[in-house]
Structure formats: structure tokens, C-alpha cells
C-alpha positions in Angstrom: -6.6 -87.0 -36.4 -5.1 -88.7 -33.3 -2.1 -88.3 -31.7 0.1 -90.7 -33.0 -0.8 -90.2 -36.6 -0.2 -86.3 -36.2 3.2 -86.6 -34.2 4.2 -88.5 -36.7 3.7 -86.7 -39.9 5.9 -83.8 -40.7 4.3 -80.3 -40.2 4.6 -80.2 -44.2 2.6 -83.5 -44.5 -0.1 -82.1 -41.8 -0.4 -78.8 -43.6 -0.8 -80.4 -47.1 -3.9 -82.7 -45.4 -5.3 -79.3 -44.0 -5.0 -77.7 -47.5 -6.5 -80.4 -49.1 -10.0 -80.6 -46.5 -9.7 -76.5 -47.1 -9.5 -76.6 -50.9 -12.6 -78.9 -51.0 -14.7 -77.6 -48.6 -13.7 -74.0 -46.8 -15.8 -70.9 -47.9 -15.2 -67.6 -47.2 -17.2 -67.8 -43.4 -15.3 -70.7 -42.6 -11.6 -68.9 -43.0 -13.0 -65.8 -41.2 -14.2 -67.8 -38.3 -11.0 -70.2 -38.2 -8.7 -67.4 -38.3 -11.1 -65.6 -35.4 -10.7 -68.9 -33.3 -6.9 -69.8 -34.3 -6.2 -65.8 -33.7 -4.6 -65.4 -37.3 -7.2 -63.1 -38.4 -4.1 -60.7 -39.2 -2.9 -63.1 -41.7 -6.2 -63.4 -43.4 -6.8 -60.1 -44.2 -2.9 -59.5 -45.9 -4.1 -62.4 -47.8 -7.8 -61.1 -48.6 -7.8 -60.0 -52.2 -6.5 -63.5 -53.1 -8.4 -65.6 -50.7 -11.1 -63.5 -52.8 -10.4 -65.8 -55.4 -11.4 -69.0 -52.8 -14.6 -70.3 -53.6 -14.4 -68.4 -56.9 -12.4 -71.5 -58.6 -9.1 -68.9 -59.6 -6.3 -70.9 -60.6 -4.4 -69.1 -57.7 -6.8 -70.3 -54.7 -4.6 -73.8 -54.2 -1.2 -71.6 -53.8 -2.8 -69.0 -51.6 -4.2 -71.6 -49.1 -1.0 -73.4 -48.5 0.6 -69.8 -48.5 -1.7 -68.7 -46.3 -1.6 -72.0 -44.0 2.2 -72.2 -44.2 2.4 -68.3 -42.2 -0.2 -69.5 -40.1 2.1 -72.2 -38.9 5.4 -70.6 -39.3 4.4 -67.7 -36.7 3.0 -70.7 -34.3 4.1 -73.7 -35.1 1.7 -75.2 -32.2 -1.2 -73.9 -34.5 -1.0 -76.7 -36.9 -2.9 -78.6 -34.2 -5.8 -76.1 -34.1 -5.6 -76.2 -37.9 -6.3 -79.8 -37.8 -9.3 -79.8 -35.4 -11.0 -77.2 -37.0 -10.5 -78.9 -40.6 -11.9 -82.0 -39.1 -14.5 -80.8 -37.5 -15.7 -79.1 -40.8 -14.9 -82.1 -42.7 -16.9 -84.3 -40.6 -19.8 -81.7 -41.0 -19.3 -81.5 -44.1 -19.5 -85.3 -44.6 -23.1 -85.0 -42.5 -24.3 -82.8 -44.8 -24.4 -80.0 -42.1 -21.6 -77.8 -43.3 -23.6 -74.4 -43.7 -24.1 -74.5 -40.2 -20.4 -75.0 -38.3 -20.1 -73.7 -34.8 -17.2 -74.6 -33.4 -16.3 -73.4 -29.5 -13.0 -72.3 -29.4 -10.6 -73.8 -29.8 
């Protein structure tokens, strides 16, 4: 996402496009290693019976990723940028059919 188009969406609209690249293509390893590189990995786990659910296809799994993303951002706002590259980055992976594989440096 470039600059202009992120400084001009609304932290809601930016978190809504992150859910939506998570809900279609995060598994389990990639939360654990965003939240490593983001340093949210204490949000994660209060969230980890739920985000047990993830890949699993429960009916809960859309609510818990924007609950989850939403604390993410509300703690540092200035993470919704690291949210963003790392979705993209898996996205465009995922896109290249190289998904399994993401290894991001940090961010």
C-alpha cells in the first residue's frame, strides 16, 4: 500500500483491508511470526484458544481477527503500518504461489 492511499484511509478502513488479506490467507505460522515481528506476541496468546479456531473455518475466526487486530492497533496505533506490510508481503506471496514459505526480515 503506498503512502497516500494509507494516510488516507481511516485506521478502521486499514484494519478492515488487513482482516480481509488475514481471513483469506493467514495460518497459524503466519500470526505467530507477525506478532514475533510486530512485538504483539502478548496479544496473541490471550487470544489463542480462539485464534485456535483460525484456519479451522469456526464461525468466530472473522470476529477474533478484527478483535485481535483492533488491540494490536489500539496499544500502538503506529503498528497498523507494520500490519499492512506484513499482509502485503504475504499476499503478494501468496499470489506467487509461494506462501508456505514467508520470511519476512523484520520489520
Amino acid at each position: 500500500m503506498n503512502e497516500s492511499t494509507s494516510t488516507a484511509l481511516s485506521h478502521e478502513a486499514r484494519i478492515l483491508r488487513v482482516k480481509k488479506i488475514a481471513l483469506e490467507h493467514f495460518k497459524e505460522e503466519h500470526w505467530t511470526e507477525m506478532a514475533s515481528e510486530i512485538g504483539c506476541a502478548d496479544l496473541l496468546i490471550v487470544r489463542e484458544e480462539s485464534l485456535g479456531s483460525v484456519s479451522w473455518g469456526d464461525d468466530a475466526y472473522a470476529a477474533t481477527v478484527l478483535k485481535i487486530l483492533a488491540a494490536i492497533v489500539q496499544r500502538n496505533p503506529s503498528d497498523i503500518e507494520k500490519l499492512e506490510i506484513y499482509a502485503e508481503k504475504c499476499l503478494s506471496h501468496a499470489e506467487a504461489g509461494s506462501f508456505a514459505g514467508v520470511t519476512l526480515t523484520r520489520i
